[in-house]
C-alpha positions in Angstrom: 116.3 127.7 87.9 116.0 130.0 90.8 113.0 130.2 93.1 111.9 130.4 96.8 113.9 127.6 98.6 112.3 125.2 101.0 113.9 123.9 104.5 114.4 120.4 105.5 111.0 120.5 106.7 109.6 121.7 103.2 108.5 124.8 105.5 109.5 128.3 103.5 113.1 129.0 104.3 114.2 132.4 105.8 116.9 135.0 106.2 117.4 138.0 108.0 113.4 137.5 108.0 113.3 137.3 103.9 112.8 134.4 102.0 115.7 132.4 100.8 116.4 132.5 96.7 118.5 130.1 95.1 118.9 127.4 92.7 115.8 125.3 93.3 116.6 122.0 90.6 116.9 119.6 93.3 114.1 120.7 95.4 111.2 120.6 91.9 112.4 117.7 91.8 112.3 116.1 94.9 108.8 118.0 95.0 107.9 115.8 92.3 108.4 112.7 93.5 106.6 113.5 97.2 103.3 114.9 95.2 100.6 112.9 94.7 98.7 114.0 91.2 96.5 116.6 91.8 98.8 118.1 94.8 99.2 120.9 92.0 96.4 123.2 91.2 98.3 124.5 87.6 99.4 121.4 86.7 97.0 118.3 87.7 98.9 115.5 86.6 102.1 116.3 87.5 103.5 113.9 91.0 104.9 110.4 91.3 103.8 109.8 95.0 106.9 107.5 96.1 105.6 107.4 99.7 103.0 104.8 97.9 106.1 102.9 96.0 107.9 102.8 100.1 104.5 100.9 101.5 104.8 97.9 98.9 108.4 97.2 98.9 111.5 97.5 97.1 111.7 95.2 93.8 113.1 95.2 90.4 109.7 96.0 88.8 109.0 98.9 90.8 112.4 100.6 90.7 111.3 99.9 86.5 108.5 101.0 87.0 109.6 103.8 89.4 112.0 105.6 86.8 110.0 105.4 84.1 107.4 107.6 86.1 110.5 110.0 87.0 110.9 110.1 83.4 107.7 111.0 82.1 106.9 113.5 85.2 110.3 115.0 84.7 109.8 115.6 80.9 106.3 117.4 81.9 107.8 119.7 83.7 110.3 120.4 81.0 113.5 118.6 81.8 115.3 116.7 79.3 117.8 113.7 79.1 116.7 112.3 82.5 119.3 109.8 84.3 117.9 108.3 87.0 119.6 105.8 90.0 117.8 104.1 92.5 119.6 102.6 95.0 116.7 102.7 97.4 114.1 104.7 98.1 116.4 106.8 100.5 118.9 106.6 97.8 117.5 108.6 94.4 119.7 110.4 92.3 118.6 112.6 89.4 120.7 114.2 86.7 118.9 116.1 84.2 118.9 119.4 82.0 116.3 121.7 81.5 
């Protein structure tokens, strides 16, 4: 899917003083998992929030719990066939198909 791209910074990224347009899978959804539900006006559910996953720790239940999340968020905003890794929260790998 091809959209608006964001920087590092998750500031609007520019060229030549136009925006940047380019395959934008990663960035929806790495998106995803920094949005807090509700961070979306047109879709109010849709976010995981993993900064609040970082602040309690790292354990088998979470990363569980984690990817089921990724799952269910990722299917809502219509990707299929999800595989996710977690390795750590630094460490989150996604493959899936829309």
């Amino acid at each position: 899917m091809k959209d608006i791209l964001l920087d590092d910074n998750l500031d609007l990224a520019f060229e030549g003083g136009d925006f940047i347009v380019g395959d934008a899978e990663d960035q929806h959804q790495q998106l995803i998992l920094l949005a807090s539900q509700g961070s979306f006006r047109e879709s109010p559910l849709t976010g995981i929030n993993i900064i609040s996953y970082m602040k309690t720790g790292f354990n088998r239940t979470q990363v569980d719990e984690l990817k089921q999340k990724c799952r269910v968020q990722l299917q809502y905003d219509g990707y299929a066939n999800a595989f996710i890794q977690i390795n750590s929260f630094e460490d989150i790998q996604i493959n899936a198909e829309r």
